[in-house]
N, C-alpha and C positions, 0 to 999 in steps of 0.2 A: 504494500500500500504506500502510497505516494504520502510526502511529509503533507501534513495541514497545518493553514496560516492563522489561527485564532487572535480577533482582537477586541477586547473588553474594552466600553466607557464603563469607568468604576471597578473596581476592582475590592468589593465590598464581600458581605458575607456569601451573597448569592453566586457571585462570579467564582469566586475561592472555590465553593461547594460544586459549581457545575468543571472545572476543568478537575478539582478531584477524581469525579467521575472519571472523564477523560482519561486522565492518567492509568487511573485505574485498569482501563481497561487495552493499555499499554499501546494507544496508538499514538504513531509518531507528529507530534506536532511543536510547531514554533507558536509563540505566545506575547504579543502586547498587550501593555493595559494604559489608560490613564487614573491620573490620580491629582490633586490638588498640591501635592508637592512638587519639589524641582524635580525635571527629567533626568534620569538615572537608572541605571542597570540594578535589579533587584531579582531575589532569590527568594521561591517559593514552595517550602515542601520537598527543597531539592531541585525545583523546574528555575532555568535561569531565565529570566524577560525583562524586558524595556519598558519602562514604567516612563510615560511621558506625564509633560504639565498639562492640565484641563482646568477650567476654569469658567465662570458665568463670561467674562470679560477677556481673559486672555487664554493661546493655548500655544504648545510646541510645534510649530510649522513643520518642525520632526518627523511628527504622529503622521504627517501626511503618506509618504511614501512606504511606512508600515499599512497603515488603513486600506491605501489602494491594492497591496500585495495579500493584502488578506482573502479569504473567502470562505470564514465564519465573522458574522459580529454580532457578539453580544452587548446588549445598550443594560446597562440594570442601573443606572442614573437617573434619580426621579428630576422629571419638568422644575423649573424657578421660576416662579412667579407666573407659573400657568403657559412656560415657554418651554419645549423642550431643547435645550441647548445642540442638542449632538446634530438634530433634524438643523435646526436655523443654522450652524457652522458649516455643516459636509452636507447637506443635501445632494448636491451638485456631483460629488463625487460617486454619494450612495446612488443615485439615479443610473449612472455609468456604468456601476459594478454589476458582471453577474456572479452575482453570490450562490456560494453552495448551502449559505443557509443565512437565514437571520433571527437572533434571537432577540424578542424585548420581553423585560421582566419590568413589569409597572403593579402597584396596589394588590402584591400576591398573586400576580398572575402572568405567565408566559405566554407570548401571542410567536408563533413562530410561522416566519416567511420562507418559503422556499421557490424556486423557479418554477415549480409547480405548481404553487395556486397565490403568483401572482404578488 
């Protein structure tokens, strides 16, 4: 099986818990996230990944050519102020992408996008 590109907005309880699994189930994949701290290489559970800056306001221009090389993304970063940041920053990019999958985690609930329905 071919390496997979995973990249988390947030990198919270939920993100943690879903590439656990992943791991788990030992397939091979590469892994960015953001995070409200400075960008930097970070160590999780053993998995090495690029942890960029995100922010309401600013973010790692970084994150960018990680996010396009991806083809999982998980968003589990709730809306500010009723804006969901990740949709108003990367739209653009995410419209371009075909993704092999999309994951949102909002209000306890996983809404998952695939080329399949759309």
């Amino acid at each position: 099986m071919e390496k997979i590109n995973i990249f988390c907005f947030g990198f919270g309880q939920v993100a943690k818990n879903f590439i656990k699994k992943i791991n788990a189930k030992n397939i091979d994949f590469a892994l960015s996230a953001t995070s409200r701290e400075s960008s930097k290489k970070k160590n999780f559970s053993g998995i090495e990944y690029n942890s960029f800056q995100f922010s309401e306001h600013t973010f790692d221009t970084n994150l960018i050519k990680s996010l396009e090389s991806s083809n999982y993304i998980l968003i589990s970063i709730a809306p500010i102020n009723g804006i969901d940041i990740v949709i108003k920053n990367f739209q653009n990019i995410l419209k371009k992408k075909k993704l092999s999958g999309l994951l949102i985690y909002q209000q306890q609930m996983f809404t998952v996008i695939t080329r399949e329905n759309g």
